[in-house]
The first five atom37 places (N, CA, C, CB, O) and aatype in JSON, in Angstrom:
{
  "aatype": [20, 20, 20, 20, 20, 20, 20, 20, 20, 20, 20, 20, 20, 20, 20, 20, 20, 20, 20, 20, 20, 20, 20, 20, 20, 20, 20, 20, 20, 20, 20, 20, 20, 20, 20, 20, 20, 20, 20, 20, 20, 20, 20, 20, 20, 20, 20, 20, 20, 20, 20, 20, 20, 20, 20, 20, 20, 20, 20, 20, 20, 20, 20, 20, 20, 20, 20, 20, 20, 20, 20, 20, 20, 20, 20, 20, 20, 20, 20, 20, 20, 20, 20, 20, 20, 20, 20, 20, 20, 20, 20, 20, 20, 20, 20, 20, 20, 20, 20, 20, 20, 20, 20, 20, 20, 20, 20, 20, 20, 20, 20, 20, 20, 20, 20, 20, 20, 20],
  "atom_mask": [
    [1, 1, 1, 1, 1],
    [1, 1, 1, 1, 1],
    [1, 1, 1, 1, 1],
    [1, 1, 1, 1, 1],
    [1, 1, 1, 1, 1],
    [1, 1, 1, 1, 1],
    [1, 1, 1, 1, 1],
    [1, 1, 1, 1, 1],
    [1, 1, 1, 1, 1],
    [1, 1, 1, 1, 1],
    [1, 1, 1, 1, 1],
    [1, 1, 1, 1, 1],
    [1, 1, 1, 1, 1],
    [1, 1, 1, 1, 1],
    [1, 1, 1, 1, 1],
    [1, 1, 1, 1, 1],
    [1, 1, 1, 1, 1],
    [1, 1, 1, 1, 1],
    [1, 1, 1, 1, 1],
    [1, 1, 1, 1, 1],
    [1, 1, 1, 1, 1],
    [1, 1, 1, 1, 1],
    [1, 1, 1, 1, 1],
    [1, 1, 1, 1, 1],
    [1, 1, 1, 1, 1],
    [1, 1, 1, 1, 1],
    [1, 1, 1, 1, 1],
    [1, 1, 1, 1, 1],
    [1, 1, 1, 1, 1],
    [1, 1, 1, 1, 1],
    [1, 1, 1, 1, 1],
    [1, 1, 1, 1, 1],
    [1, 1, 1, 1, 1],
    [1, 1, 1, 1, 1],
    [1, 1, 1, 1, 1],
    [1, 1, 1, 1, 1],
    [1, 1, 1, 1, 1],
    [1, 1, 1, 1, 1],
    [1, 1, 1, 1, 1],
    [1, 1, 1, 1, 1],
    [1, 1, 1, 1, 1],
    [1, 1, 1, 1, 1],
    [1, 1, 1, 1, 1],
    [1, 1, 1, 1, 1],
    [1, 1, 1, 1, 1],
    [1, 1, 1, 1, 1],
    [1, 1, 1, 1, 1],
    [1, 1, 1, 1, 1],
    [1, 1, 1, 1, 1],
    [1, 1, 1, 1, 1],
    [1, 1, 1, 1, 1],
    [1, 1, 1, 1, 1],
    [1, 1, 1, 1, 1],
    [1, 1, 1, 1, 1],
    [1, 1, 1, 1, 1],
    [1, 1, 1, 1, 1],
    [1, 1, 1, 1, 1],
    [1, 1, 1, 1, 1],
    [1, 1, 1, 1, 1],
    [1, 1, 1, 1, 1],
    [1, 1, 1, 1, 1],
    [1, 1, 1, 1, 1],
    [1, 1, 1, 1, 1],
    [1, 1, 1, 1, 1],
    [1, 1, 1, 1, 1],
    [1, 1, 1, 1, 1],
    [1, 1, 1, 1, 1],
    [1, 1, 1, 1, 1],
    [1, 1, 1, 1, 1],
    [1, 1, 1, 1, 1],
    [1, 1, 1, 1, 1],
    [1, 1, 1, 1, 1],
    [1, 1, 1, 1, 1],
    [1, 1, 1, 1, 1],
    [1, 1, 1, 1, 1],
    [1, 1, 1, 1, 1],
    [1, 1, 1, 1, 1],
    [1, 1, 1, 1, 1],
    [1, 1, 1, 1, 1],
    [1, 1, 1, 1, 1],
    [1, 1, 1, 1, 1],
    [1, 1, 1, 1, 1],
    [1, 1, 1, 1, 1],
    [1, 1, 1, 1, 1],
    [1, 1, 1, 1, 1],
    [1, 1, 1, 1, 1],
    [1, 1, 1, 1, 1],
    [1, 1, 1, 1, 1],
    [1, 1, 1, 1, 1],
    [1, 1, 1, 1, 1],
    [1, 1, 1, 1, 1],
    [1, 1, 1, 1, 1],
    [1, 1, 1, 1, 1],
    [1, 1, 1, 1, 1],
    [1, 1, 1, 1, 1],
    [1, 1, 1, 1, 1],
    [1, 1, 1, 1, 1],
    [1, 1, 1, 1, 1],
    [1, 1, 1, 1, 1],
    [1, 1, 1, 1, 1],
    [1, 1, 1, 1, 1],
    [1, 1, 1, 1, 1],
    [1, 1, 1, 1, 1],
    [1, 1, 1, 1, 1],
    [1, 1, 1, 1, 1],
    [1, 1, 1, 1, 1],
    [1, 1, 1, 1, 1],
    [1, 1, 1, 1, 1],
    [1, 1, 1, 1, 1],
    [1, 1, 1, 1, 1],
    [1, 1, 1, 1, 1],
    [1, 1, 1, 1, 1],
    [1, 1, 1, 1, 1],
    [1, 1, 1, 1, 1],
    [1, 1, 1, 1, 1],
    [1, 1, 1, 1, 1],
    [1, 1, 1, 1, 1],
    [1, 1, 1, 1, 1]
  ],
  "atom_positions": [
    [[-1.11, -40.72, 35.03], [-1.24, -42.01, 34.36], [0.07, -42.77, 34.42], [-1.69, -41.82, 32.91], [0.03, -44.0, 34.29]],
    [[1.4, -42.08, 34.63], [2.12, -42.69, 34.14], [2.67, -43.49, 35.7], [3.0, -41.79, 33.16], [3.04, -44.65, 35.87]],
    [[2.58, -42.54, 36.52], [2.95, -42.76, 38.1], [1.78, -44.71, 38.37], [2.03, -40.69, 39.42], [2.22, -45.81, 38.71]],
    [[0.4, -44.3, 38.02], [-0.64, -45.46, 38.17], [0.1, -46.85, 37.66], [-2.11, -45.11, 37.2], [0.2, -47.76, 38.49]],
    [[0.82, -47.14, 35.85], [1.52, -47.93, 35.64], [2.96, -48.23, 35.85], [1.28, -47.97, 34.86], [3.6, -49.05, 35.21]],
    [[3.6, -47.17, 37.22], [4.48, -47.47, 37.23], [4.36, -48.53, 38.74], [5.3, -46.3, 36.98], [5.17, -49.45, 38.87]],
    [[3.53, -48.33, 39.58], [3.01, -48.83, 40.53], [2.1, -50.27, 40.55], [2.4, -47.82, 40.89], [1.69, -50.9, 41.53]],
    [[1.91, -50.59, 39.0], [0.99, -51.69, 38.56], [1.87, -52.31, 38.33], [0.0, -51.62, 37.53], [1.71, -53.47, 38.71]],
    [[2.93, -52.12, 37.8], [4.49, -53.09, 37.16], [5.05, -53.34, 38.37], [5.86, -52.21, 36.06], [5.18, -54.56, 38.52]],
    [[5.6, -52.47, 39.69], [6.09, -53.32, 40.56], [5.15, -54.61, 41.48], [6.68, -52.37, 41.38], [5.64, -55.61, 42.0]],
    [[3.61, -54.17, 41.47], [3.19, -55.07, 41.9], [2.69, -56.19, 41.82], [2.9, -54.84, 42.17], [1.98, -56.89, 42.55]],
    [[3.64, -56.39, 39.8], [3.35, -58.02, 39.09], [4.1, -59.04, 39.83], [3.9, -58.22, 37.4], [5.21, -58.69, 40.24]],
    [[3.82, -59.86, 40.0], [4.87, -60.9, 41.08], [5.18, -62.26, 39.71], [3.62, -61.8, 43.07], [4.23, -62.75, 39.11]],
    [[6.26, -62.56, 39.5], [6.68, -63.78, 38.71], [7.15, -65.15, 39.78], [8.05, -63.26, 37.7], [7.99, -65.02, 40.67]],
    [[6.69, -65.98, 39.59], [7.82, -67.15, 39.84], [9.09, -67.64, 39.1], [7.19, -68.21, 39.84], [9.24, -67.34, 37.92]],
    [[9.86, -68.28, 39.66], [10.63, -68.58, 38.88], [11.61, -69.77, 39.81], [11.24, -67.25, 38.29], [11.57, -69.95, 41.03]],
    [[12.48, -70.49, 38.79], [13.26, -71.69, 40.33], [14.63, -70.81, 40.02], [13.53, -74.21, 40.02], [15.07, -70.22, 39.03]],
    [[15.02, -70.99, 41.19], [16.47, -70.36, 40.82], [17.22, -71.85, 41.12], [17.09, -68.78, 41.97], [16.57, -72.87, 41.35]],
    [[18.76, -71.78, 41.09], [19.78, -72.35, 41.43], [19.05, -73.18, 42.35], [20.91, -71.53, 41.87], [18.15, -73.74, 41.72]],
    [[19.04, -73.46, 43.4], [18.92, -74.17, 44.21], [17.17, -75.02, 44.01], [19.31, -73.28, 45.45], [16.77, -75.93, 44.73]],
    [[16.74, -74.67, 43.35], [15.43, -75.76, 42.27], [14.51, -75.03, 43.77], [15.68, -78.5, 41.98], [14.13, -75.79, 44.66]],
    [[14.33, -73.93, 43.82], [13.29, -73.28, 45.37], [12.7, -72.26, 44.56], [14.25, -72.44, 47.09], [13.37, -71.71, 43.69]],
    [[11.2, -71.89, 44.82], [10.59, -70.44, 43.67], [10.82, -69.76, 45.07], [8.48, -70.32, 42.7], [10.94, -70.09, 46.25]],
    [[10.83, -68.22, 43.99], [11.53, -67.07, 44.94], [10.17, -66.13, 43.99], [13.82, -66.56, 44.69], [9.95, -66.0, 42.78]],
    [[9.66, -65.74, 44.87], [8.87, -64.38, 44.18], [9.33, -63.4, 43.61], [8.22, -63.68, 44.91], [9.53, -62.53, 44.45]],
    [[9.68, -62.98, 42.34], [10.09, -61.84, 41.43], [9.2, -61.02, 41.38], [10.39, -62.12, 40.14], [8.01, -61.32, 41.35]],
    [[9.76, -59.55, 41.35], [9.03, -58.29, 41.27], [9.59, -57.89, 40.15], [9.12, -57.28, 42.41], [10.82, -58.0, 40.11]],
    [[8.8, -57.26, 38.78], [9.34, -56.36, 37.8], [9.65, -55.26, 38.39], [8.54, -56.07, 36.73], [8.78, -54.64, 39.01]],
    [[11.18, -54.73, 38.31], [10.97, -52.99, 38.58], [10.56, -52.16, 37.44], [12.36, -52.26, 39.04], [10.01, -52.7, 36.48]],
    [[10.8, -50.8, 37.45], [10.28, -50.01, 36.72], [11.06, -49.79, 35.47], [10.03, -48.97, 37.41], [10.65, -49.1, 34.54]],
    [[12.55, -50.59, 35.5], [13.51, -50.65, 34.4], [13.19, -51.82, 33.4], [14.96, -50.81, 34.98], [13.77, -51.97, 32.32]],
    [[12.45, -52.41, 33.76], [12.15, -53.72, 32.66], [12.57, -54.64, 33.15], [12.7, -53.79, 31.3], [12.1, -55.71, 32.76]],
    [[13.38, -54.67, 33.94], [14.77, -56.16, 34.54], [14.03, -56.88, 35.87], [16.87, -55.29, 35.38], [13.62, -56.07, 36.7]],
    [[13.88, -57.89, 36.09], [13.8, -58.82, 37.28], [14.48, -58.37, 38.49], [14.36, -60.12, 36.96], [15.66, -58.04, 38.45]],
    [[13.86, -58.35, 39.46], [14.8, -58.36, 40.8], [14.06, -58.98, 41.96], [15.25, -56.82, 41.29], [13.1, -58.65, 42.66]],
    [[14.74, -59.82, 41.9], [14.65, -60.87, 43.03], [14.69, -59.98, 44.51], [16.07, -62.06, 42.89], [15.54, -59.17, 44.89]],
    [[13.51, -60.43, 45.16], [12.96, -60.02, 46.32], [13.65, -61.14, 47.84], [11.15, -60.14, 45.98], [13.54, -62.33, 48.12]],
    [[14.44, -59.8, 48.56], [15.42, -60.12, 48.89], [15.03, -61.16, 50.62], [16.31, -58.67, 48.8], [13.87, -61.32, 51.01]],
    [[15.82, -61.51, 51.12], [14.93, -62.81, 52.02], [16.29, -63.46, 52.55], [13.76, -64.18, 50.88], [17.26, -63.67, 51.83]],
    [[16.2, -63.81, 54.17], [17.38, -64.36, 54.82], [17.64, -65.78, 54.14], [17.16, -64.48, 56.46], [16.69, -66.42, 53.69]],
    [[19.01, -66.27, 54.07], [19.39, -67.42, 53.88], [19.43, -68.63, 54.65], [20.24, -67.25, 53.61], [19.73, -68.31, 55.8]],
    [[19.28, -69.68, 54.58], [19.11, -70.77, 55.75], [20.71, -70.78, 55.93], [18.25, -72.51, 55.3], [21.57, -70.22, 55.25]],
    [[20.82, -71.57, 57.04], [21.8, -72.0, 57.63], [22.64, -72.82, 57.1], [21.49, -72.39, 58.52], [23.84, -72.58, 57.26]],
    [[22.3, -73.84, 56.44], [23.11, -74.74, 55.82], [23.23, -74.43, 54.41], [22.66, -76.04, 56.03], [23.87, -75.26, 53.76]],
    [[22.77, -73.46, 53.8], [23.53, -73.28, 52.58], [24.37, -71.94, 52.57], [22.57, -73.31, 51.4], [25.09, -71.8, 51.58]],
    [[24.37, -70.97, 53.51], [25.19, -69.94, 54.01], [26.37, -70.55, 54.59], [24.49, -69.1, 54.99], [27.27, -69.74, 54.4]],
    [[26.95, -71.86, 55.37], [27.95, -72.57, 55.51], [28.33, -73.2, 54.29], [27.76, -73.37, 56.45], [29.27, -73.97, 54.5]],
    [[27.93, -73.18, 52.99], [28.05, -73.85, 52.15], [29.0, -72.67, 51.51], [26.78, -74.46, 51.55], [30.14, -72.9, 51.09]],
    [[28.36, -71.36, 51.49], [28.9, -70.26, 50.57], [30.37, -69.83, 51.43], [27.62, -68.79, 50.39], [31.48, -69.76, 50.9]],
    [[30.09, -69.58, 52.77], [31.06, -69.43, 53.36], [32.54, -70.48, 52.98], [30.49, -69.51, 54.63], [33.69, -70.06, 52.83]],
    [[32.13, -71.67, 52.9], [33.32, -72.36, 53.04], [34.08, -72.24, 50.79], [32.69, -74.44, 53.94], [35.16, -72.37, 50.22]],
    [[32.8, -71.97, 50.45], [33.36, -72.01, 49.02], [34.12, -70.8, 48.65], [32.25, -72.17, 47.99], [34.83, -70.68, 47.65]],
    [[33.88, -69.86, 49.61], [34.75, -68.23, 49.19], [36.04, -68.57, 49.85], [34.0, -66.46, 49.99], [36.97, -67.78, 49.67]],
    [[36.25, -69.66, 50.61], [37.42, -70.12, 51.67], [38.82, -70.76, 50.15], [36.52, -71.93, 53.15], [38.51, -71.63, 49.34]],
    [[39.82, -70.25, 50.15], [40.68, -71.05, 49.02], [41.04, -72.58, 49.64], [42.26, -70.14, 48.66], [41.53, -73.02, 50.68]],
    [[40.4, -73.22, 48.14], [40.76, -74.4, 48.03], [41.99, -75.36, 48.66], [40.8, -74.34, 46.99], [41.89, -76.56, 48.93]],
    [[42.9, -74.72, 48.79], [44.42, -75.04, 49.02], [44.58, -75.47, 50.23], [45.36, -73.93, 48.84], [43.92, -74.88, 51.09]],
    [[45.43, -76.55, 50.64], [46.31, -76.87, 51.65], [46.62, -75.78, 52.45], [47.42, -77.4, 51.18], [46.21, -75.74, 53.61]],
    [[47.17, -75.07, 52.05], [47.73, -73.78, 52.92], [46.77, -72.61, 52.86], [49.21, -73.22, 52.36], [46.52, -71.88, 53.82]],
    [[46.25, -72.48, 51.64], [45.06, -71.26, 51.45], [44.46, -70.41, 52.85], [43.62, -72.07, 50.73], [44.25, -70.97, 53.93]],
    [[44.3, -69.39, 52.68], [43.91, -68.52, 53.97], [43.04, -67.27, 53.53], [45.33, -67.95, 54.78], [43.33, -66.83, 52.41]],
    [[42.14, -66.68, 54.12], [41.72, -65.15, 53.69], [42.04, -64.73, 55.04], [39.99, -64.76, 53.1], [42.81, -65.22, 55.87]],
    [[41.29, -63.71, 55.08], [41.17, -62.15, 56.16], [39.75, -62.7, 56.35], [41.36, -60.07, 55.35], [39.27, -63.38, 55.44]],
    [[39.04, -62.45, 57.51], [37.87, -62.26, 57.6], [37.07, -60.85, 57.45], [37.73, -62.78, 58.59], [35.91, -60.84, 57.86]],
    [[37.45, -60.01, 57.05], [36.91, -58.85, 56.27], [37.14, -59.62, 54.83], [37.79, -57.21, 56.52], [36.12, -60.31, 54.92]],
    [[37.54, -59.89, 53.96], [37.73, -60.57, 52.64], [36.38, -61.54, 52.27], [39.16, -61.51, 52.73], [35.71, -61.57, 51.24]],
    [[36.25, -62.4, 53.64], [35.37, -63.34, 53.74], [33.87, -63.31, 53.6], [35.6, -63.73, 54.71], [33.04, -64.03, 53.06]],
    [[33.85, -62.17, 54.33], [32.74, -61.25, 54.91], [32.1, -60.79, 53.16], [33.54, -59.64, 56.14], [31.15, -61.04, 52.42]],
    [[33.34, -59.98, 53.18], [33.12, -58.89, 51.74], [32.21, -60.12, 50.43], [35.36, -58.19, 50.88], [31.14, -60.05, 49.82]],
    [[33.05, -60.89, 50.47], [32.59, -62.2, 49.64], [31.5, -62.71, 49.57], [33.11, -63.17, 49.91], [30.85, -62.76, 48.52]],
    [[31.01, -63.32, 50.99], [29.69, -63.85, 51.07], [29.01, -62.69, 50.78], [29.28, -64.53, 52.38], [28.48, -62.87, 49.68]],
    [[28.77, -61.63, 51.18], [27.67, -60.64, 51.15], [27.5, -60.36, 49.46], [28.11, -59.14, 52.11], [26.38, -60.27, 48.96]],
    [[28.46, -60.26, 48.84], [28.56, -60.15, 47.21], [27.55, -61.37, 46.78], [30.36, -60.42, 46.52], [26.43, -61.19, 46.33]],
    [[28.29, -62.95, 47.06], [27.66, -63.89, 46.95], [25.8, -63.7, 46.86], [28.25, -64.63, 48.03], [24.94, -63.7, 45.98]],
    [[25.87, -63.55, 48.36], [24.08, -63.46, 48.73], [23.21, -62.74, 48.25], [23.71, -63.11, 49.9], [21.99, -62.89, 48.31]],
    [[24.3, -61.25, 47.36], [23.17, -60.44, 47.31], [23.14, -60.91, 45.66], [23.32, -58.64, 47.86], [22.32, -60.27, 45.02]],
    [[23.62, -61.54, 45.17], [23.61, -62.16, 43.96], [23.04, -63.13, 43.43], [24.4, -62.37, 43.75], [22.77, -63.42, 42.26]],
    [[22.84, -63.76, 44.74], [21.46, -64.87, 44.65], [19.64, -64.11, 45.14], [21.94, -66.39, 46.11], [18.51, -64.6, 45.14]],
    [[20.09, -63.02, 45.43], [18.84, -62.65, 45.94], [18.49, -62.73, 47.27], [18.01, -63.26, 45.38], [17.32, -62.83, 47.66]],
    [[19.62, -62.7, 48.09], [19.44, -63.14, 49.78], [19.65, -61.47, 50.5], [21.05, -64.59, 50.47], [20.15, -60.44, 50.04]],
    [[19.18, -61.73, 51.46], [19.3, -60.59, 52.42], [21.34, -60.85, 53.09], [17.67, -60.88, 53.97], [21.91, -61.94, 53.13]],
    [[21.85, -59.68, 53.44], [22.84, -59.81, 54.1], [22.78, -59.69, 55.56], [23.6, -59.09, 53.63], [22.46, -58.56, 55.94]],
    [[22.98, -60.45, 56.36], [22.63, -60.64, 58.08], [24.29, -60.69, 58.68], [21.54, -62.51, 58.53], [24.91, -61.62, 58.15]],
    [[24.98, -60.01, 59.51], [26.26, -59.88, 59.61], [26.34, -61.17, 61.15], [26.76, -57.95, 59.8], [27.13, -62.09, 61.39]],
    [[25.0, -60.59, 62.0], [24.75, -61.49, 63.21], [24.77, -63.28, 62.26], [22.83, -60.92, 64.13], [25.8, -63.94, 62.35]],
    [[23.99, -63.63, 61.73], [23.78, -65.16, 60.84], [25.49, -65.35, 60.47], [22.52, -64.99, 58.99], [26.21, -66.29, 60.79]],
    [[25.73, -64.52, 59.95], [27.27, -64.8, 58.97], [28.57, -65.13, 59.88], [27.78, -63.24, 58.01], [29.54, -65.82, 59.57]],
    [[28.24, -64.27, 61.37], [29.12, -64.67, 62.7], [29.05, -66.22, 63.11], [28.57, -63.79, 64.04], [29.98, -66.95, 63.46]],
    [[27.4, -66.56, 62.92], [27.02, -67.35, 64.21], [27.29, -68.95, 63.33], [25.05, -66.95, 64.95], [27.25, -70.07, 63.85]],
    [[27.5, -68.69, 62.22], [27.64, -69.91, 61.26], [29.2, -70.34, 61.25], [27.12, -69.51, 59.64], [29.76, -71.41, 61.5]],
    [[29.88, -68.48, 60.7], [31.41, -68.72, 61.01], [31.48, -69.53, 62.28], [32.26, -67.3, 61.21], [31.98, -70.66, 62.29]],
    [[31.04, -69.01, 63.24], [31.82, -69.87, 64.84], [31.22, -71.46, 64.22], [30.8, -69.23, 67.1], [32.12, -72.23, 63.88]],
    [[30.18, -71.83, 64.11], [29.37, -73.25, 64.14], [30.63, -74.02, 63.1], [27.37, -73.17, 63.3], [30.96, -75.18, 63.38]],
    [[31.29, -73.27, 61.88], [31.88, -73.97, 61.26], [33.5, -74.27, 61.7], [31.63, -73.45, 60.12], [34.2, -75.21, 61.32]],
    [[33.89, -73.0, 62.76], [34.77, -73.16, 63.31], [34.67, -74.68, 64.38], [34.93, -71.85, 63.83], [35.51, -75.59, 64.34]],
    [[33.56, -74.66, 65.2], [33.22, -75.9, 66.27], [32.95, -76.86, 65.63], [32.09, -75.79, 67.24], [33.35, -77.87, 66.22]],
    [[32.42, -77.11, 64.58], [32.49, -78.25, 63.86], [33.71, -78.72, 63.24], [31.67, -78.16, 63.0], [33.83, -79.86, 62.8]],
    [[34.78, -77.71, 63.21], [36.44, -78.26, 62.64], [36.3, -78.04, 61.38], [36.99, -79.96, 62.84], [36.63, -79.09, 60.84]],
    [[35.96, -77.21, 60.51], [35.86, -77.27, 58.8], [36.76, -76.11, 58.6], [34.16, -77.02, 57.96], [37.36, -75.91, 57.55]],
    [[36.85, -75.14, 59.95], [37.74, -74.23, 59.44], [38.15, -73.5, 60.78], [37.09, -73.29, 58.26], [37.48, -73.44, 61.81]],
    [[39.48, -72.95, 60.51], [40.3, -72.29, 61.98], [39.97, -71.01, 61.99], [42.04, -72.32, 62.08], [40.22, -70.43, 60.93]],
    [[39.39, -70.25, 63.01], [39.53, -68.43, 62.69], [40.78, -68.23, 64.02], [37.49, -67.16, 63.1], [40.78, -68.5, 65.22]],
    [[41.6, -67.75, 63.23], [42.42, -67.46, 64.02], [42.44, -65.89, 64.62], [43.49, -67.87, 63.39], [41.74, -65.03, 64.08]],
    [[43.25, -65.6, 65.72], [43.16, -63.82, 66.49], [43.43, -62.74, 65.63], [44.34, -63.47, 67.73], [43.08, -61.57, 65.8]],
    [[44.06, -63.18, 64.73], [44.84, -62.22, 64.0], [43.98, -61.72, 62.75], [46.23, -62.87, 63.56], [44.46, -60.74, 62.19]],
    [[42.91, -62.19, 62.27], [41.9, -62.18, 61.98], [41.82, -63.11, 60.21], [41.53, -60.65, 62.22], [41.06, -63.02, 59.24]],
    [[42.84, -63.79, 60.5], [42.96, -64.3, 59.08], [42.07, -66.22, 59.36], [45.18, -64.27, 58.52], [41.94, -66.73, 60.47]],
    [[41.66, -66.81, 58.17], [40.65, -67.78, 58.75], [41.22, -68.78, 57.04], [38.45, -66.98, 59.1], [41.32, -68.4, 55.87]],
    [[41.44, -70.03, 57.69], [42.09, -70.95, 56.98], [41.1, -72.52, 57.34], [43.84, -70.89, 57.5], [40.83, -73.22, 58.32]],
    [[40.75, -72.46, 55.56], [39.78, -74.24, 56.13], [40.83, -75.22, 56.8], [39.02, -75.46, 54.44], [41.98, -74.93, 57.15]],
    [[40.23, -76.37, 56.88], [40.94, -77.66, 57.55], [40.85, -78.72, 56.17], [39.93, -78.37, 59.19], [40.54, -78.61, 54.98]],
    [[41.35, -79.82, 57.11], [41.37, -80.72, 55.41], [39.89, -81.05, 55.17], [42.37, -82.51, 55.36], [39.45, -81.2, 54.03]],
    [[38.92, -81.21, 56.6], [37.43, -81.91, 56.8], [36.62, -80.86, 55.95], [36.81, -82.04, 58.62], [35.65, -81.04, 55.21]],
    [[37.5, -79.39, 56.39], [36.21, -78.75, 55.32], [36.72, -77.99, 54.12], [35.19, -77.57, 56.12], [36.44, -76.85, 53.74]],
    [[37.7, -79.09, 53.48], [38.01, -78.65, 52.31], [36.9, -80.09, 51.39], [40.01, -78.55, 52.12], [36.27, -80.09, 50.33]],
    [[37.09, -80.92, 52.25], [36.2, -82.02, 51.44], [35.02, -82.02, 51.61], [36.44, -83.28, 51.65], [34.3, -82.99, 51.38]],
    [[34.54, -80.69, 52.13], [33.04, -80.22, 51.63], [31.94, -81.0, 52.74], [32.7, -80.83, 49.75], [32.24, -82.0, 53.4]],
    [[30.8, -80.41, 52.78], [30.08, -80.22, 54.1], [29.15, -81.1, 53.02], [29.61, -78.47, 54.96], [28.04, -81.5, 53.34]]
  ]
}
């Protein structure tokens, strides 16, 4: 009996809007707590997160392991899937668009265009 309602609770589905005003299908787990059912991020708001984990500053710089580490924290906090291929292919797009430099050495510093936001 108890296995039957534990299998009936994950398969209640909630709506709900998150942050970005979009419904995301919620699953109850078996702890009582919400967990957002996890799902790739679009493109233009994954350049959005990327450039906001980027420091504000004139001179400001991370590591791209730092960067990396960040967004994935970010995403999985909104309920997004982590895609390492997506998180490359955006870094370069934001690099070719000029919002930010990745340099060899592996450290990655915005520009002034994408400090004033995409």
């Amino acid at each position: 009996m108890g296995g039957k309602s534990i299998r009936k609770e994950r398969n209640v589905r909630f709506y709900c809007n998150n942050i970005f005003s979009r419904h995301w299908p919620i699953s109850r787990n078996n702890v009582g707590g919400l967990a957002q059912k996890e799902q790739p991020m679009n493109d233009k708001r994954l350049k959005r997160i990327i450039m906001e984990n980027l420091p504000d500053t004139e001179r400001g710089q991370a590591t791209r392991i730092y960067l990396e580490i960040a967004v994935e924290q970010d995403l999985k906090s909104l309920g997004y899937e982590y895609c390492s291929q997506q998180f490359n292919r955006n870094l370069n797009r934001l690099h070719d668009m000029q919002h930010l430099v990745v340099f060899t050495n592996g450290w990655i510093r915005p520009t002034q265009a994408g400090l004033k936001g995409l």
